[in-house]
N, C-alpha and C positions, 0 to 999 in steps of 0.2 A: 504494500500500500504506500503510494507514495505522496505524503506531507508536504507543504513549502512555509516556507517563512511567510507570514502574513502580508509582509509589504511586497510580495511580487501580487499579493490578487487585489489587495484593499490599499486604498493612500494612507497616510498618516493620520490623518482627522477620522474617518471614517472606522478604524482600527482604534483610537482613543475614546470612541463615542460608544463601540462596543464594549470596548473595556469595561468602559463608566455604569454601563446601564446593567451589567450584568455583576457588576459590584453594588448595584443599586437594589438590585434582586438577591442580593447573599448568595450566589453564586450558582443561583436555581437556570433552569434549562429557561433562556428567552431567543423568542424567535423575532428575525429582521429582514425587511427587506430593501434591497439595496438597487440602486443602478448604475451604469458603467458613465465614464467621462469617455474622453475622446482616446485615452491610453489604453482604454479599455481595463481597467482598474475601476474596482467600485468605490464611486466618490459620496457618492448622497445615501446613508442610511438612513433608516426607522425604524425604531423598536415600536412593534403590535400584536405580541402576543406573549405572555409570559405560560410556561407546564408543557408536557408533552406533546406526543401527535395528536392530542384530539384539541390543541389550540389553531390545528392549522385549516379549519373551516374560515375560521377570523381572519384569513390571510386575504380573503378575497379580494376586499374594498380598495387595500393598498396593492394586490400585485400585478404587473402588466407583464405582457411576453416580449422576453429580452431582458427583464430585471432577473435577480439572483433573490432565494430565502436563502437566509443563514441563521442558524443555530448552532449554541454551542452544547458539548457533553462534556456536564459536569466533572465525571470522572476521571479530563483527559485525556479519555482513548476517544483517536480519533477514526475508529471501525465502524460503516455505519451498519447500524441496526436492521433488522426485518422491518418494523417500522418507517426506519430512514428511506430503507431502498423504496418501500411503497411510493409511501411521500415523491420522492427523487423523481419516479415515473409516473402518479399522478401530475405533478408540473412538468416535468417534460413532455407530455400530451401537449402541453399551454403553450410552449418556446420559452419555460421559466427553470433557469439554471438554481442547484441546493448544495449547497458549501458547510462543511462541520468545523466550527473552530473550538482550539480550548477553552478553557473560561479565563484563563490570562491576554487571551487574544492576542498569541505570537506565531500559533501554527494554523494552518488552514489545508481542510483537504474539499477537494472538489470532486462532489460522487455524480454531479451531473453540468452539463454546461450550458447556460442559455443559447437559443436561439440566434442564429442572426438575423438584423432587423433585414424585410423581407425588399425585394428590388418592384422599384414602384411603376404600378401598369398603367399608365398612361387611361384616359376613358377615351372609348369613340363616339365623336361629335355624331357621325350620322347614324351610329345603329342607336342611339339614345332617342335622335330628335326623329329618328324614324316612328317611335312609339307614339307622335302628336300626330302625326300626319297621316291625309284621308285615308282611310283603310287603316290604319297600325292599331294597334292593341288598344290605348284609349276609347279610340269610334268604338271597337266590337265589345269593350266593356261596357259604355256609355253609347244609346244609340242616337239620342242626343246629342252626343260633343261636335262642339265646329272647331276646329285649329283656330287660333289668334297667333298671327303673323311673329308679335311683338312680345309673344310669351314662351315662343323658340327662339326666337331672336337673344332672349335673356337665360333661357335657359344655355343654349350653345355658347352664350359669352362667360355662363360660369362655369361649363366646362374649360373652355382654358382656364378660366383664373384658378380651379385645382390642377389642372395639369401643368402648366407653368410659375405657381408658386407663385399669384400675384395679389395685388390687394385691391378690391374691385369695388365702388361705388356704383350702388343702379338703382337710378329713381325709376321707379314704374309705376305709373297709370292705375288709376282702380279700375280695375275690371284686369289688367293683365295677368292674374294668374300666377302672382309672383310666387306661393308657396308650392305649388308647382315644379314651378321653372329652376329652385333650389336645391328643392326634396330630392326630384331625379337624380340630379347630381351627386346631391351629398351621402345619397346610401349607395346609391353605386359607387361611388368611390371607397365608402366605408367597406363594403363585402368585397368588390378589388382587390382593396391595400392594408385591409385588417387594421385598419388607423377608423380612431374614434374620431366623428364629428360631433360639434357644442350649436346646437341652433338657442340662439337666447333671443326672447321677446320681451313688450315691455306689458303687457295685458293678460289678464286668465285667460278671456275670451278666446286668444289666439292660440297661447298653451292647448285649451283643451280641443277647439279646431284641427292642429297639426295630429294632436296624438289621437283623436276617437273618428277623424275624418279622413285626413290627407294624408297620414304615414300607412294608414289601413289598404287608401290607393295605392300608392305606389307601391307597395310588397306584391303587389299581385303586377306589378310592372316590373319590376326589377329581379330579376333572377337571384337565388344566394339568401343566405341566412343572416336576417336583417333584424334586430333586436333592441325597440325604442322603451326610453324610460322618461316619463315628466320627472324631473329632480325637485324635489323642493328645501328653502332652507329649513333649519331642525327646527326651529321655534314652531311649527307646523305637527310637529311629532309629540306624544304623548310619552314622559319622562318616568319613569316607574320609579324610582328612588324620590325623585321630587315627589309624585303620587304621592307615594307612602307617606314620608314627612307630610303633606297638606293633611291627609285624615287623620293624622296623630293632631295635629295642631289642632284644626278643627272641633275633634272630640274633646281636648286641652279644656278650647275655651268655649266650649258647648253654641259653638256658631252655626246657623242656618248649614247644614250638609244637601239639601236635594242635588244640587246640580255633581256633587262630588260622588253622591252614592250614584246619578244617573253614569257620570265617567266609567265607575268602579262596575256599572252593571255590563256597561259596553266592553271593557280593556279585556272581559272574558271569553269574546266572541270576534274581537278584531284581530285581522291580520295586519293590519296594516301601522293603527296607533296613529293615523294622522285624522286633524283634526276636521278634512273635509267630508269625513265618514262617517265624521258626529251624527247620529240622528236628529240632531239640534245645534244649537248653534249658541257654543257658551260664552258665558257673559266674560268680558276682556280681563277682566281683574282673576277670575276664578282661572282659566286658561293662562295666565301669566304664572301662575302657582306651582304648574304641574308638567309646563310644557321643557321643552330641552331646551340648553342655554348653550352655548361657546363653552364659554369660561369654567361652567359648574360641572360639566361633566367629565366623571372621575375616570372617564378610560379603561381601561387593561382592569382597573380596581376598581370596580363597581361590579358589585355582586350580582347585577342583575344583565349581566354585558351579554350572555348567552340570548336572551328574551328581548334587548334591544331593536327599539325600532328604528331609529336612526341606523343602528349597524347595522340590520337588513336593508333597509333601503341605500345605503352605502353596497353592499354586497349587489343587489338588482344594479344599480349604477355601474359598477367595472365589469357587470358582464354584460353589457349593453354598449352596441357598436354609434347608436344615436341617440343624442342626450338632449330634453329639451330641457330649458332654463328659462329664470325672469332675469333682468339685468342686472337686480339688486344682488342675488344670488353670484352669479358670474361675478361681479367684481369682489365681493370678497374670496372666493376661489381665488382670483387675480392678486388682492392682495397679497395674500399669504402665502402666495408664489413670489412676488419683487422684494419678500420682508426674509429670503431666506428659502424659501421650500423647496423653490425652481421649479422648473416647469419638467424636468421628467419624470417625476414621481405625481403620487395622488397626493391634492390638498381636501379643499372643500368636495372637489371634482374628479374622477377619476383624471391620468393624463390627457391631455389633449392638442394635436395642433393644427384642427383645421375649425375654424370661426364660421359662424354665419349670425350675422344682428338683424334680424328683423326689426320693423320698427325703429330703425336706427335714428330716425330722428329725435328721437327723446334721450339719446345715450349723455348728450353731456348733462342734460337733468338729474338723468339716474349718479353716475360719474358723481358729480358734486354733491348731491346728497348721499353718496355712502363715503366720500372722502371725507366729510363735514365731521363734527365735532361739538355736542352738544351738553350741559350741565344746568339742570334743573333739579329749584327742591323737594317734587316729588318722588323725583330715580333717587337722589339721597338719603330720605326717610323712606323709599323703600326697604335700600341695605343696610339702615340701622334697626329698623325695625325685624331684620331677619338675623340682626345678633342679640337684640335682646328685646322685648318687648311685652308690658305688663297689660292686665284687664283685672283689674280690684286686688284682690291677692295671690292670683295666677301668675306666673311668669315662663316665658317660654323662649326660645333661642338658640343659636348652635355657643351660645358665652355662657348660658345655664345649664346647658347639658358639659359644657369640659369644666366648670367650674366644679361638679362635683366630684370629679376625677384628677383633680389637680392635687397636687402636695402642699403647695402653698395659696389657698384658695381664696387666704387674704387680698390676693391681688386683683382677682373679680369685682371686688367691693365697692370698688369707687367710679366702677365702669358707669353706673347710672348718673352722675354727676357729670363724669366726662362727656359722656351723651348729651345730655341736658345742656351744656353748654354747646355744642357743634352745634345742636338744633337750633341754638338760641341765636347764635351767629348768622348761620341760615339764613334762618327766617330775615333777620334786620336784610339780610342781600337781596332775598325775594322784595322786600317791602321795597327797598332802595331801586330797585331794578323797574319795579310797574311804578313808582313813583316819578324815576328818568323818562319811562313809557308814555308817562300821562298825555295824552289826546293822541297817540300815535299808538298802530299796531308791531312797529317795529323802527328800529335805529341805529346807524353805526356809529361806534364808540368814539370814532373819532370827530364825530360833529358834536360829541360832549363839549360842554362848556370844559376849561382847565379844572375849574371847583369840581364840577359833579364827574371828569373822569377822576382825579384825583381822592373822591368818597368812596367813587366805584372800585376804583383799584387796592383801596383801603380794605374796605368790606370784602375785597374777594380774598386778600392777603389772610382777612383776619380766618373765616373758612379754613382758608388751605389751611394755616397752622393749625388750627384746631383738630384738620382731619389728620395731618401727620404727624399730631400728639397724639391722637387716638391708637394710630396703625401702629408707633412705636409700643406703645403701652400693652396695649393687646400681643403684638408678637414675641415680648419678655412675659410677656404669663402663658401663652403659649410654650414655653421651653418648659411648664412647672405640669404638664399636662402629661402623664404617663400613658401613650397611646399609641397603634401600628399608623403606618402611612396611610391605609386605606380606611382610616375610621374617617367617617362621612361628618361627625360634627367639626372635624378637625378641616376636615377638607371643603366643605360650606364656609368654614371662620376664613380662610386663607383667601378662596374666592372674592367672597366680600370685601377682602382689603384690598385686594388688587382692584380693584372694580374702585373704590375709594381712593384709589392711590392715582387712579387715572383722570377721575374728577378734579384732584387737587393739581394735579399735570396741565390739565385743561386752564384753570385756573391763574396756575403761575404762567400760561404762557399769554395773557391779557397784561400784564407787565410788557412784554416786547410788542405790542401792536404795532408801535412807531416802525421800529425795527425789523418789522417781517412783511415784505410787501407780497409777498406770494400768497397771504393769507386775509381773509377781511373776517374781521370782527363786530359780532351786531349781536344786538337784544333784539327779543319778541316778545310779544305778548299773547299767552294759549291758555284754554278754557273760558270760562263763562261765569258772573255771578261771582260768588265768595268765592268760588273753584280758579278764578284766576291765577295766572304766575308767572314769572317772568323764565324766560330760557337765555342764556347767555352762550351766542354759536361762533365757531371756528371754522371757514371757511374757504377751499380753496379758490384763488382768483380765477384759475387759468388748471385746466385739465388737463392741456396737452401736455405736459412730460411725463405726467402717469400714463396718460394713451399709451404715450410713444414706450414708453419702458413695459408696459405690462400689456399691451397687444399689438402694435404695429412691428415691433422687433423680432417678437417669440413667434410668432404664427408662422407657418406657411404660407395658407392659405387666407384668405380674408373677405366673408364676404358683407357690404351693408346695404340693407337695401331699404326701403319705404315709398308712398306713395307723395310723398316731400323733404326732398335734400335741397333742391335747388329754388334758387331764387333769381326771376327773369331769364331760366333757361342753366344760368350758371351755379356749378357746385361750389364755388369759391365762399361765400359767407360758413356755410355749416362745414368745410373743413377749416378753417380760422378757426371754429368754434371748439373742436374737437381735436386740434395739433397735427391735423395732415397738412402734408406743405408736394406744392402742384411738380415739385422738385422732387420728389420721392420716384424711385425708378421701377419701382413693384407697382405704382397707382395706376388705374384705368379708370376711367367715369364713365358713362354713357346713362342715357335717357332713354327709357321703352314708354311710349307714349300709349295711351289708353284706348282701345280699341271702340267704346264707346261715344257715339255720335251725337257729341252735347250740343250742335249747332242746330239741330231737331228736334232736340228731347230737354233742353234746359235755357230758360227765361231766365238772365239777370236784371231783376228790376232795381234802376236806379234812380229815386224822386230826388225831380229837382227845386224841392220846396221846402225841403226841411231849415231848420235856422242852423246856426252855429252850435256843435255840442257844448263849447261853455256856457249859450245863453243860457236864461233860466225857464226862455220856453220851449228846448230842448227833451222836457220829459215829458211835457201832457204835448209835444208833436208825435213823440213814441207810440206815447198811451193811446194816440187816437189811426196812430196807422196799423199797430201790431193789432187793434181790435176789430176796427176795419178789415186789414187783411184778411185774417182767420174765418172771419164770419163768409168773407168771397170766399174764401178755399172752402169752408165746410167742416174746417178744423184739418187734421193730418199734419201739423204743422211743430217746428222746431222750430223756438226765439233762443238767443242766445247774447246773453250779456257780458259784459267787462268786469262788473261788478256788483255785488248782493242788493246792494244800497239801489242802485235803479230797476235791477231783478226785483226787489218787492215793491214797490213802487208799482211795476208797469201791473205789475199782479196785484195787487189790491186795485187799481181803477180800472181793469178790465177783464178780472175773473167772476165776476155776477153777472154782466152784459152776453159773455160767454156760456156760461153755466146755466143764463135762461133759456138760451138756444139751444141747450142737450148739449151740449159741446164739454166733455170733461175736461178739467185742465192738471196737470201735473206741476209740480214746483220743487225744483233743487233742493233736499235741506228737511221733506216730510217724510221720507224715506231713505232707505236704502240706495246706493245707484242701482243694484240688478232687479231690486222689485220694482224700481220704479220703470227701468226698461221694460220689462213685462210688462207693465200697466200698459207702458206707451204701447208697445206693437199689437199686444194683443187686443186693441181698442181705436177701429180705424178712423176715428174723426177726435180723435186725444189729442192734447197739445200739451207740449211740453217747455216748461221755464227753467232753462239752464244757464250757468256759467262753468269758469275751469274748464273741467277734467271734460265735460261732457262735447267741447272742441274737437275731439277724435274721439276713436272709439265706438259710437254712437253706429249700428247698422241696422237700419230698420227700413228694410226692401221694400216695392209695390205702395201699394194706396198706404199703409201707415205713415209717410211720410209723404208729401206732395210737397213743403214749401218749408224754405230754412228760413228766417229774419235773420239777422244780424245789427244788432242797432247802435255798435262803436265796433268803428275798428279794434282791433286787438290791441294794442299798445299796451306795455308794462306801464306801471307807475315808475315814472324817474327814480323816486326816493327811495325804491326795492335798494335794502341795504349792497348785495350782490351786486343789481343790476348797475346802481350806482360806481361802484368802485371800478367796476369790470367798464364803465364812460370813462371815468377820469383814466385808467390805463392808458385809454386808447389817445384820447385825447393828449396826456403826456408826450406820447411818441410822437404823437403833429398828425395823429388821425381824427375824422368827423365821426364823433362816436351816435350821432341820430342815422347817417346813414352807411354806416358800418358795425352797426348795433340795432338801434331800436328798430329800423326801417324792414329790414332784411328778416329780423325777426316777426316784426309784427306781420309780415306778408307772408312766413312760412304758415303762422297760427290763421289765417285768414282762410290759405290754401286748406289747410285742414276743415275749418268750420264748413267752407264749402263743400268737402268730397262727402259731407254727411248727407247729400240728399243723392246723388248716382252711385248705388251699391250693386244691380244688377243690370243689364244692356237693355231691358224692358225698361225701368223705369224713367221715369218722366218729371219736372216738377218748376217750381221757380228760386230762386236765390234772389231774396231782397237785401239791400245791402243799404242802410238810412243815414250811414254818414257821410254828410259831401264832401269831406276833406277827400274821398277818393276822385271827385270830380272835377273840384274846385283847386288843389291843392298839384304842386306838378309832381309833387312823389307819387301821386296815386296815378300815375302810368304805369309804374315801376312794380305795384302792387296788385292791378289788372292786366298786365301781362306775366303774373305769374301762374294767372288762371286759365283753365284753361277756354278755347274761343267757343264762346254760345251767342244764341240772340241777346241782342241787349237792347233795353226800353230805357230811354232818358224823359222822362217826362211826370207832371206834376200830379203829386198822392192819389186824385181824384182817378186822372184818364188811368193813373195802373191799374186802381182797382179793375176796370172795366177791361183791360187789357191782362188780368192777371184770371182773372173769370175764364173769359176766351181760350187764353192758350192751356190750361186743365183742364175745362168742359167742352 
């Protein structure tokens, strides 16, 4: 049997990382898996399994073919076992090499050897796009389907960009068939090249589209063993150790259990443990209790790690050639690949290196808000409250369960005081923060007066200290606690502090705002009533060199696609936005244009009588077209606002005028967004009052839609803390940040409100649009030529009506 020295198969790091971990284990049998660098030495290890062969079902989630498991035998020898050898040729089935080291990890024997990674098959453009065309496989599964010109055209341009390794922007047209023109691709390449593809979206909607509609297609197109999985992040997964702790707690302090026993009735029948399975739909506070966390999950040491549902659904994940995801999800995978993990191993995600964004126009949304950086005193008094927290003469805690195992338990004693004061500190920061707030929903720190940033940086100073006397305090009574690594109150108290240790991080780093131009710092103001609070956020200016490090670099492949990138034709604003530069030699753009005949089928009405939106006759011009309107359509109609304030407004003086005519009417804010879509579609003379989110998204085919309002352009509010800073950038540099900002933007959200009335080739409808700045004003060239070309009506309130009658009846 022949042995080598460890540093011919493993680098140095990766051989001290064994060491450590299996000194960390008292020298018991742990399993890792590794992958190779460019010497073909294993550089990147992970310990995921600590006991024999039966820990190696656990191996799944982290291993890929071409990576190595290694375990060590404790005793030394390094003969493998009957055991080993099983093992050895179970993974070698996979293309996954099994290496035995000592437990000093100086010898290493190698009883099998990975795969090499496989030579890549190119796909063929025409036996693919043969499946669209008349007669191929689509027609005789669909005897309905007609070819669209523009959805081969996209689909064969993302064949190259997997076969040539490039990174592809493609606006397409509603109606082209973009998830389609993708899917093809992307699973033929995956059963090809046995390389995972990552499709990430920004919507459920479209999640569960791809996986219960459009991946169902194309497996019956595509030849080969094609194996799709919706991933979702864990906070979605039912936590059984948290479980447990909530109904101890619970019974503790004799609190309302129904919704815990309805959990407790389900967790015995569920495969899955995720929370869209609930028979119900529980209340956010109670589902915060019991669901899986990052941080808090003990890993390898959590007694319930066999029965895990996160770690099955990690398991369905690496054996799955197609991964769907949300964006939010995708980026932290992302992170924790540029923070260390890298990209050949599993983080959040099994490995991956071929990309597709759908809905890419929302990524640097997504991007900034999971980059972001937030501290409020509710998330504060939640983690104090889960180290100690009383109810008359109850007291519960993971600080009261190790206090009575402690040696010197004296030291627990003062914890309630110490408490008492962080909160007290708090609180004066919250008061201090909605006091800075007053008459404003938000503000950045730096249009503080000197005085009141000068308070503010006081009061956050005083906080942090307070929380890093606390975390000192607790971690010296911690050493007094006689207890294993995997006792859970020890491992809850540790969590906590790191969690508290980041708050205070967050904190001290409002001290450098001057200092840190990459960053914008602002307050807001969230909740309602006494429930108000201030949030104090850290936010990145500019996205692109996270882009560019953690996906424009690592990828092979790359695809982004939506039915709005471009602005006047050009991609140039929304790559600015998101750090691709026109200079990039993998980039390709193109446009598939909508095969949809809006110059027949779509009326943009635009009156030329409304006033100025600053006037103050502005709103009852609204009030009396959007009710007008509706009553000519018959209802079927989508109004769509800038903001709440003139959304209720228009709806208080013209939802009784409405509602006498049978016309039901919907409004943002009384529901749910998905009950209230049902409402809408399933009620073909409904109307619906939205702002935000309801700008995309929004599909509702045939007669439940006939007519969208739009009654202000989309424009941000300047003062958006973000939007703000992200001007003056521009501006610093000797750029026009209205039209190289606001303009570009407000025309991409515009394009959007618009594609909300053409969802299928049948449909038909009007697009009124009540702000004359588009007509009046010369950037609204710029903004109606990003639309696309239909009849248009210039004329005043009255003759549309009569003209808007006409072209629906």
């Amino acid at each position: 049997m022949d042995t080598m020295k460890i540093g011919e198969r493993l680098t140095v790091e990766a051989a001290d990382y064994a060491r450590n971990s299996i000194e960390e284990a008292e020298g018991n049998e742990v399993f890792f898996v590794g992958s190779f660098n460019g010497s073909g030495k294993v550089e990147f290890l992970e310990a995921v399994a600590r006991g024999n062969e039966h820990a190696v079902p656990a191996l799944a989630p982290f291993v890929e073919t071409g990576d190595v498991v290694i375990h060590n035998h404790p005793s030394g020898v390094l003969k493998p076992s009957g055991p080993d050898l099983r093992i050895a040729s179970e993974l070698g089935n996979r293309g996954i090499g099994f290496y035995i080291i000592d437990s000093g990890a100086t010898r290493v024997y190698a009883v099998a050897e990975p795969a090499r990674k496989r030579r890549i098959v190119p796909l063929d453009a025409e036996k693919l796009s043969s499946l669209m065309t008349p007669g191929g496989l689509l027609s005789r599964i669909f005897s309905d389907y007609q070819m669209r010109d523009s959805q081969v055209q996209m689909m064969e341009r993302i064949i190259e960009a997997f076969n040539s390794d490039e990174i592809l922007l493609a606006e397409a047209g509603t109606g082209v068939g973009k998830s389609l023109a993708y899917l093809i691709p992307s699973i033929a390449w995956a059963v090809a090249n046995g390389e995972r593809v990552v499709i990430s979206t920004a919507t459920i909607n479209l999640q569960q589209q791809l996986i219960e509609k459009d991946i169902p297609l194309v497996r019956r197109l595509v030849k080969g063993e094609v194996k799709s999985v919706l991933v979702k992040g864990r906070g979605n997964y039912l936590c059984l150790r948290r479980f447990e702790e909530a109904l101890e707690e619970n019974s503790l302090f004799r609190e309302d259990t129904s919704e815990l026993e309805a959990i407790r009735k389900w967790v015995s029948s569920t495969d899955t443990g995720s929370r869209s399975d609930l028979p119900f739909y529980p209340l956010r506070e109670t589902w915060a209790k019991v669901c899986s966390e990052t941080d808090a999950c003990m890993g390898l040491r959590c007694r319930h790690r066999e029965s895990c549902f996160v770690l099955r659904a990690r398991r369905e994940a690496a054996s799955a050639n197609i991964l769907v995801v949300n964006h939010h999800l995708l980026f932290s995978d992302l992170a924790l690949r540029i923070e260390g993990a890298g990209f050949e191993g599993g983080a959040v995600l099994p490995a991956f290196n071929r990309l597709v964004f759908d809905e890419a126009h929302t990524i640097e949304r997504s991007a900034t808000s999971f980059f972001s950086r937030s501290y409020q005193l509710p998330s504060l008094l939640k983690q104090l409250n889960r180290l100690r927290r009383s109810q008359g003469r109850r007291t519960f805690g993971s600080l009261v369960s190790l206090q009575k195992r402690s040696t010197r338990p004296e030291l627990f004693e003062r914890f309630p005081a110490f408490l008492s004061k962080l909160k007290e500190s708090a609180e004066k920061l919250d008061q201090l923060g909605l006091q800075l707030l007053s008459g404003t929903n938000s503000l950045r720190c730096q249009s503080l007066s000197s005085d009141e940033l000068r308070q503010l940086l006081e009061s956050m100073a005083l906080v942090r200290s307070d929380i890093t006397a606390l975390i000192t305090r607790i971690a010296a009574a911690l050493e007094s606690v006689d207890t294993e690594d995997d006792d859970q109150d020890l491992f809850e108290t540790k969590t906590i502090l790191e969690r508290l240790s980041n708050m205070a991080s967050l904190l001290g780093s409002f001290r450098e705002l001057t200092e840190r131009p990459e960053s914008v710092f602002w307050m807001e103001v969230r909740g309602s009533g006494e429930r108000r609070f201030a949030v104090f956020n850290e936010t990145p200016l500019d996205i692109g060199p996270v882009m560019r490090e953690a996906v424009y670099e690592p990828f092979k492949t790359l695809i982004c696609t939506s039915a709005t990138l471009t602005v006047n034709g050009q991609f140039s604003f929304w790559m600015g936005r998101v750090g691709l530069f026109s200079s990039e030699e993998r980039l390709v753009a193109e446009i598939f244009p909508s095969p949809f005949r809006y110059r027949d089928q779509v009326l943009l009405a635009l009156p030329t009588d409304p006033p100025d939106p600053s006037s103050p006759g502005y709103q009852e011009y609204v009030n009396r077209f959007v009710r007008d309107a509706i009553l000519t359509a018959g209802g079927s109609t989508l109004v769509l606002f800038t903001s709440y304030g003139m959304l209720n407004q228009t709806w208080e003086a013209v939802a009784p005028d409405l509602e006498a005519e049978k016309i039901p009417v919907l409004r943002q804010g009384e529901d749910d967004r998905s009950r209230l879509m049902n409402a809408f579609v399933g009620n073909v003379s409904a109307v619906l009052f939205a702002t935000d989110s309801f700008w995309e998204g929004v599909d509702a085919p045939g007669d439940a839609l006939r007519m969208v309002i739009i009654c202000k352009l989309p424009f941000r509010v300047p003062t958006e803390p973000v939007l703000q800073a992200r001007m003056e950038a521009i501006e610093a540099k000797g750029g026009n940040p209205f039209f190289m900002l606001s303009l570009p933007e407000a025309a991409m959200r515009l394009k959007q409100g618009f594609g909300r009335l053409m969802r299928k080739a049948e449909d038909h409808g009007v697009v009124a649009i009540l702000d004359p700045r588009l007509t009046r004003k010369s950037y609204g060239k710029i903004m109606l030529a990003s639309l696309p070309e239909t009849a248009v009506s210039r004329r005043d309130s009255t003759a549309l009506m009569g003209q808007i009658e006409e072209f629906l009846f």
